[in-house]
N, C-alpha and C positions, 0 to 999 in steps of 0.2 A: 374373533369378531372385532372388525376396527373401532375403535369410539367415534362416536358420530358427533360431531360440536356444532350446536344451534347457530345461525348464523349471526344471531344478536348477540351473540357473546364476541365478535367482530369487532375492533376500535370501532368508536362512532357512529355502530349502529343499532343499538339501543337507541342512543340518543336524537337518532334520525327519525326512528319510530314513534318516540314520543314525542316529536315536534309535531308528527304527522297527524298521531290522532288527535293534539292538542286543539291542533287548527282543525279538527274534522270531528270535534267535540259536542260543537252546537246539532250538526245534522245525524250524528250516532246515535245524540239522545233521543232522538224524536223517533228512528229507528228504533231503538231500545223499546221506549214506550210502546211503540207500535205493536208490534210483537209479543211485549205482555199484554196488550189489553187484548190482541187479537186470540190469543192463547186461553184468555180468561182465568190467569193468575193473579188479574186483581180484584176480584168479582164479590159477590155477595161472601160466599165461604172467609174473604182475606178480610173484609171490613167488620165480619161476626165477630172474627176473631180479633180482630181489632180492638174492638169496642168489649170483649171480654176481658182483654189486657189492662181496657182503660177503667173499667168499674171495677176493677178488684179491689176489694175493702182491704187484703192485707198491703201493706207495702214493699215486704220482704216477695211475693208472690207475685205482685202486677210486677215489682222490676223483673223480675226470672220472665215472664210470660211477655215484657218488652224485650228482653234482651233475646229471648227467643223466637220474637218474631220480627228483629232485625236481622237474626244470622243466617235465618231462613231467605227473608230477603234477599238480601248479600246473595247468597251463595242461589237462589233463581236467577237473580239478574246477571249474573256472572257465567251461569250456563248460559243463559239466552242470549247474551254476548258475546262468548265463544261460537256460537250458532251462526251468529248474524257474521263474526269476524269472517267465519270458513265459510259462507256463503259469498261475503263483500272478496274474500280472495278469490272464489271460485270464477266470479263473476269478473275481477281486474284480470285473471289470469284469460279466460274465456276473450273478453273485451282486446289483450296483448295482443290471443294470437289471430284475430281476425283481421287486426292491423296491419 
């Protein structure tokens, strides 16, 4: 089976990419948001447990219970950006070939 090499591992373009979403930062985020709020990942259930994180008497316990409900974070926003990316290509690919 041939190895298959990512095209960003290409001189220059990595760095093409990050220039790309740098500048397309402001409107991804709003994207982003969208998506989670539409989704209802930030909803009552995430602010419970928010606020469970934040009244925790021990301190050793509310840090565990923050650190854990940033990694969760992280790692939904990150799916739901992968989502939005394969969608945002679906759609510049789509938009290419009608051109």
């Amino acid at each position: 089976m041939p190895i298959v090499r990512p095209r960003l591992t290409e001189p220059g373009r990595l760095q093409h990419a990050q220039e790309v979403v740098t500048h397309a930062a402001p409107s991804l985020q709003r994207v982003l948001d969208d998506a989670l709020a539409m989704g209802g990942f930030f909803g009552q259930a995430h602010e419970g447990e928010l606020a469970r994180a934040a009244g925790e008497p021990d301190g050793e316990e509310r840090l565990r219970r923050v650190r854990t409900l940033v990694a969760e974070e992280t790692r939904l926003g990150m799916l739901v950006g992968v989502a939005v990316g394969f969608e945002l290509a679906h759609e510049l690919m789509t938009s290419d070939e009608e051109e």
